[in-house]
C-alpha positions in Angstrom: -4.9 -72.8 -1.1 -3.3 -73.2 2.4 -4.6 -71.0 5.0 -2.7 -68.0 6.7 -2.6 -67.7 10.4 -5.4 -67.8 12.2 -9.1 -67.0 12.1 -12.2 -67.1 14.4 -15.4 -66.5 12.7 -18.5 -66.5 14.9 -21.4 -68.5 13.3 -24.7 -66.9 14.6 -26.3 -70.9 14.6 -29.6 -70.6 15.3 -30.6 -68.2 12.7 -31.5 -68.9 8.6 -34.2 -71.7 7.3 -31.5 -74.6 6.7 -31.6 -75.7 10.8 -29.0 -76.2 12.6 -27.9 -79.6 10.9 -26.9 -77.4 7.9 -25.3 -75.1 9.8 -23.0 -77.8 11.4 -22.5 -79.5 8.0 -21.1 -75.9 6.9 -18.7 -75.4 9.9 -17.2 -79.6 9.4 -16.8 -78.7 5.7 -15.5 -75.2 6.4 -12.6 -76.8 9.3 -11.6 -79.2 7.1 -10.6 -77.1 4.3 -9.0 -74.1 6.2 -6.8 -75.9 9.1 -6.2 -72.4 10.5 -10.1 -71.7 10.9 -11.7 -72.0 14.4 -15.7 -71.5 14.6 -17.5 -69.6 17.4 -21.1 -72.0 17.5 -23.4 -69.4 19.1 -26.8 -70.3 20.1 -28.3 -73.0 22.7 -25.5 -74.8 24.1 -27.7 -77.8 24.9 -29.1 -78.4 21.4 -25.9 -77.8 19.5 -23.7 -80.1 22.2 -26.3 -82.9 21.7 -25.9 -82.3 18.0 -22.2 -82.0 18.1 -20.6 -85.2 17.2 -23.0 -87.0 14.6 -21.9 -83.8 12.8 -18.6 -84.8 13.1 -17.5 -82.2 15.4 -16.0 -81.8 18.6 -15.5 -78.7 21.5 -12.0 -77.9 21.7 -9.0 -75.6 20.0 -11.4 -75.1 17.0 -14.7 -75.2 18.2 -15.8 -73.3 20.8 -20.0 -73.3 21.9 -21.3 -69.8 23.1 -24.6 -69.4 24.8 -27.2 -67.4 23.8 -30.5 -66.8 25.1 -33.3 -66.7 22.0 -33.3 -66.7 18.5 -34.3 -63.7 16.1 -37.1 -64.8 14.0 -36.5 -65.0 10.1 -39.0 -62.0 9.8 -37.6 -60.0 12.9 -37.4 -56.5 10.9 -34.7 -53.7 12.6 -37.0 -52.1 15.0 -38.0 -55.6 16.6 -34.4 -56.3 17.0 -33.1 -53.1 18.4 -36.3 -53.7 20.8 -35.8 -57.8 21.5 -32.4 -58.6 20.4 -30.6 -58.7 23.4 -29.6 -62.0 24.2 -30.2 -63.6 21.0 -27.7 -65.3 18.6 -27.2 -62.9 16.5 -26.2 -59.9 18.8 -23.9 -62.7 21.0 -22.1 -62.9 18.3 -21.8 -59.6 17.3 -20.7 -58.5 20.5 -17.9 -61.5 20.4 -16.2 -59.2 17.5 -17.2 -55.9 19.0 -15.2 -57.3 22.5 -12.3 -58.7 20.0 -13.6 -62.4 20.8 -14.2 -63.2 16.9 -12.7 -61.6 14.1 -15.9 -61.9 12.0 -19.3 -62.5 12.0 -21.8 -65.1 10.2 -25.1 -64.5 9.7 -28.1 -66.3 8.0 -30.7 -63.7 9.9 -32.9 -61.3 8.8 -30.4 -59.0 6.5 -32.5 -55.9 8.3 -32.2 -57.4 11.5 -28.5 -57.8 10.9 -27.7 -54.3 9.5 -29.5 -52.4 12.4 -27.6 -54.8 15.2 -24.3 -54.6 13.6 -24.7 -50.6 13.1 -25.9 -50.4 17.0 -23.0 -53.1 18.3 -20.2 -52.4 16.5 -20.6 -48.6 14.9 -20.1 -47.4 11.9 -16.5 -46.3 10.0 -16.2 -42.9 9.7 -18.1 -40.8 7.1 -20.6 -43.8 6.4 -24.4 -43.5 7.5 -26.1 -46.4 6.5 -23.8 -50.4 6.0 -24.3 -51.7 2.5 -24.3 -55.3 0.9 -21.4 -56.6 -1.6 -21.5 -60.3 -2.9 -20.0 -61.8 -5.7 -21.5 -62.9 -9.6 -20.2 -65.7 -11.8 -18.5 -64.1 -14.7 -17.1 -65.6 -18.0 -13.5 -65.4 -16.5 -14.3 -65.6 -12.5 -16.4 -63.6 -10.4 -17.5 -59.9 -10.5 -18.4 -58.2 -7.2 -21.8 -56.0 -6.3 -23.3 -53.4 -4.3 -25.4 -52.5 -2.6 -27.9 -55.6 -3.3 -30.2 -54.9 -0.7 -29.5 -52.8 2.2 -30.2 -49.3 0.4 -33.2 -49.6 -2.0 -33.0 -45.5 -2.4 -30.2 -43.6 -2.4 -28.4 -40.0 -4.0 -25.7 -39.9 -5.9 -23.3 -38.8 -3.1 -24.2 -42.5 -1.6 -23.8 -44.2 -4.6 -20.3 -42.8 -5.1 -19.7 -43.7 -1.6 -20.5 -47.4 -2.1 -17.8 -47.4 -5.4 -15.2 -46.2 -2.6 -16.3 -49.0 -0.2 -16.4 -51.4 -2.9 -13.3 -50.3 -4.5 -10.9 -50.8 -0.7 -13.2 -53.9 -0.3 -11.9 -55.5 -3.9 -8.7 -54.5 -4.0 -8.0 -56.3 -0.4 -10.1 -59.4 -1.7 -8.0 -59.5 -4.7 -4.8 -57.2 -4.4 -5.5 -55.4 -7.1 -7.5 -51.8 -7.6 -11.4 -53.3 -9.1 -12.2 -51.6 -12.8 -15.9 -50.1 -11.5 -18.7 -49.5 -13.5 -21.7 -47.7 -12.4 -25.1 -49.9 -13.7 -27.0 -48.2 -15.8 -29.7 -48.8 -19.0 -26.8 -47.5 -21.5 -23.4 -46.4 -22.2 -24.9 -43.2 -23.5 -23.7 -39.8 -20.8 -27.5 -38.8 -21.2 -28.9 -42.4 -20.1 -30.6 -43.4 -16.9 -32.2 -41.6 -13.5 -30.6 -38.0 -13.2 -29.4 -40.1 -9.8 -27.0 -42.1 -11.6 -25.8 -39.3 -14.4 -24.8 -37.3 -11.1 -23.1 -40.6 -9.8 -21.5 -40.8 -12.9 -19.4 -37.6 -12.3 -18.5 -37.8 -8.8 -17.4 -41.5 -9.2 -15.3 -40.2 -12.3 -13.7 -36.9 -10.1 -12.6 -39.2 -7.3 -8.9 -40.2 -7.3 -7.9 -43.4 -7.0 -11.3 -44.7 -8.4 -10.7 -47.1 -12.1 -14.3 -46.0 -13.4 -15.1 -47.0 -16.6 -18.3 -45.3 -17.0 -21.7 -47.1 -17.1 -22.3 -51.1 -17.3 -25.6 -52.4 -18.8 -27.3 -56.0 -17.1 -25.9 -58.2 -19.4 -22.5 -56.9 -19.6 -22.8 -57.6 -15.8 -21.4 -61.2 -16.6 -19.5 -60.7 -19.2 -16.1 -60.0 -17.0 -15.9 -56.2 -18.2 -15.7 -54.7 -15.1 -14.6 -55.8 -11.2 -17.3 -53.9 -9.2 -20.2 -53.3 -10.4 -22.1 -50.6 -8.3 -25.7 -49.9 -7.9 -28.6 -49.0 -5.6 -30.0 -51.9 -3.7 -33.4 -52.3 -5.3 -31.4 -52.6 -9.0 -29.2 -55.2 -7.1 -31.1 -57.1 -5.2 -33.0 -57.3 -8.7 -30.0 -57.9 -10.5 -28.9 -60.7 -8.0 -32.1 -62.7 -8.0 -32.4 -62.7 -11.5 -29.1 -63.9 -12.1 -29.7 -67.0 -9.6 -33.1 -67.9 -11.0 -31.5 -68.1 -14.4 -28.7 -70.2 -13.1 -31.4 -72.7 -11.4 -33.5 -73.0 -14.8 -30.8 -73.3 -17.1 -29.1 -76.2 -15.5 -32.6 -77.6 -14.6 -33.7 -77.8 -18.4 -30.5 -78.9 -19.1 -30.7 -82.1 -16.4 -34.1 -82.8 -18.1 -32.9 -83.0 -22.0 -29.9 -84.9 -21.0 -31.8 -87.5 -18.9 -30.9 -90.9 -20.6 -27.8 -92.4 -22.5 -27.6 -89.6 -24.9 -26.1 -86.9 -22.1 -24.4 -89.5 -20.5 -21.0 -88.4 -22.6 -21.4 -84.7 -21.2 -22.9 -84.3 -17.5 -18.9 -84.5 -16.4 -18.9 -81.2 -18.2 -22.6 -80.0 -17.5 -21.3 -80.8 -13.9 -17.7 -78.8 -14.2 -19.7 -76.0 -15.4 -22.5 -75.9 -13.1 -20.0 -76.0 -10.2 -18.4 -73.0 -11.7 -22.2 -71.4 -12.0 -23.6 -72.5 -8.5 -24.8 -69.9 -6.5 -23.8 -71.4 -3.4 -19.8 -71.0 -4.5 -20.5 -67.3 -4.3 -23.0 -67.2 -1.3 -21.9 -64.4 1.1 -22.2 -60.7 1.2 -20.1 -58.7 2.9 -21.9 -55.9 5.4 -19.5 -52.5 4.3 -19.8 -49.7 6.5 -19.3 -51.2 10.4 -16.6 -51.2 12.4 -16.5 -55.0 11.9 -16.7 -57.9 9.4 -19.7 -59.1 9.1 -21.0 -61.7 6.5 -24.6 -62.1 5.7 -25.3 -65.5 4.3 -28.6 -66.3 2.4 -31.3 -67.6 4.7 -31.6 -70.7 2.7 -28.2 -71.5 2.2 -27.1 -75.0 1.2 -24.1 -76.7 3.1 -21.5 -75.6 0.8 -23.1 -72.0 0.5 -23.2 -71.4 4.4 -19.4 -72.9 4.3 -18.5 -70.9 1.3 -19.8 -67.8 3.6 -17.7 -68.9 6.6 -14.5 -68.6 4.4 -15.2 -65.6 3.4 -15.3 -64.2 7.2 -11.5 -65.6 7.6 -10.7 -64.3 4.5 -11.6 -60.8 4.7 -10.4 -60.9 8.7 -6.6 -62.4 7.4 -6.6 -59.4 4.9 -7.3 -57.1 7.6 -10.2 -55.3 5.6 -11.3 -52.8 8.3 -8.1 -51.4 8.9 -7.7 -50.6 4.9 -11.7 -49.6 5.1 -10.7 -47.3 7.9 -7.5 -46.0 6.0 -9.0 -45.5 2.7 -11.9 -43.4 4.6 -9.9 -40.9 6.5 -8.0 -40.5 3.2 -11.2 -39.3 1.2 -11.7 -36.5 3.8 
């Protein structure tokens, strides 16, 4: 699909386990299929300039190299980087979007790291206490968004049916159409699951505009029933992992029986399919709740999964998502 207008997404470089020769992989593969796309490297000028052109990349209109001072650590926790972040590549970048440098943000950090620098940089939207993390899930038929998976492990009900108005603005700019939601639970039953999620149940249900369609089990999850799938983070962080470690053995077992001439007539389709399955084609969660997109990337993300992530960022910036955030909020109240 051919990109509309413009978008700069600043890449916070220095952060995730992949190194920075991943990273620059990411941004060549992101460039060349978005010509609109221009990437924000921010980190150590020296190391990235020296690395620059065996990536295949050059400073100019679409790249553009910003200094920062340190790196974050991978196990930097919130308080160490309200304390020491200044400076590093994570808050350089944030403040790039927060000064109206950047549209978005890119992130392979620590996801607390990120949340407490992106709630202290660029605010929060109105009403919303805490940010909260939304990624995407292979379906039978496509893809089926989630949240939070991380960011809240505990929450009340009044939070929960928060995140399904988040979520719902969130989806319905991603895909222009209002997301059927579903509340996860361990059965369709009304008197099933944590009192939390019965009461979540009814306030979801009583807001206007919602599509609820009343609780989702695991394993309906993937089965394309609903568009939004909502949750605390512990059950989706849970429900996230699971579903990626099951990718991973499937198609490994599947490699294994079809070593040899007899899978030779079917790893075009074992490989169709696994594409559609990877979870680097659905790497990239969305940070909901700041005044800012910012898109937290998995710390060991592959090339195509860090890319994958990048095009996200100019996504969701094209489709103005704070502004219908923003909207949709003040509406509620």
């Amino acid at each position: 699909m051919a990109a509309q207008g413009r978008a700069s997404v600043a890449v916070d470089a220095m952060s995730g386990d992949g190194g920075l020769d991943t990273t620059l992989s990411a941004v060549r593969r992101a460039l060349r299929s978005d010509p609109g796309l221009r990437v924000d490297l921010v980190g150590d000028v020296a190391r990235l300039r020296a690395l620059l052109r065996a990536a295949g990349l050059d400073e100019g209109d679409r790249v553009e190299l910003v200094a920062a001072d340190q790196v974050l650590p991978m196990d930097a926790g919130p308080a160490h980087a309200l304390r020491q972040g200044r400076g590093s590549s994570m808050q350089v970048a944030l403040e790039r979007v927060a000064a109206g440098r950047s549209s978005s943000v890119v992130s392979a950090g620590n996801t607390g790291a990120l949340m407490a620098l992106s709630r202290q940089v660029l605010g929060m939207l109105p009403g919303i206490e805490r940010p909260v993390l939304m990624a995407a899930l292979p379906t039978a038929g496509g893809s089926v968004w989630a949240l939070d998976l991380g960011a809240n492990v505990g929450v009340n009900a009044h939070r929960l049916c928060e995140f399904a108005q988040l979520g719902n603005t969130a989806v319905r700019v991603l895909r222009d159409r209002s997301p059927r939601i579903g509340l996860l639970n361990i059965g369709h039953e009304p008197n099933k699951g944590p009192d939390v999620v019965r009461e979540a149940a009814r306030l979801i249900e009583a807001e206007a505009g919602l599509d609820f369609t009343g609780f989702v089990e695991a394993d309906q999850v993937f089965a394309g029933e609903v568009d939004l799938v909502v949750c605390d983070g512990f059950a989706g962080n849970v429900l996230l992992k699971s579903a990626e470690g099951m990718v991973r053995l499937i198609f490994g077992q599947l490699r294994e029986e079809m070593r040899g001439w007899r899978g030779a007539v079917v790893r075009g389709g074992l490989r169709r399919m696994y594409d559609k399955l990877d979870p680097a084609r659905h790497n990239g969660a969305p940070l909901l709740g700041v005044h800012g997109i910012v898109i937290k990337s998995h710390g060991g993300a592959c090339e195509r999964g860090f890319a994958s992530a990048i095009g996200l960022a100019a996504l969701e910036a094209r489709r103005n998502l704070i502004p219908e955030l923003e909207e949709a909020l003040w509406a509620s109240y």
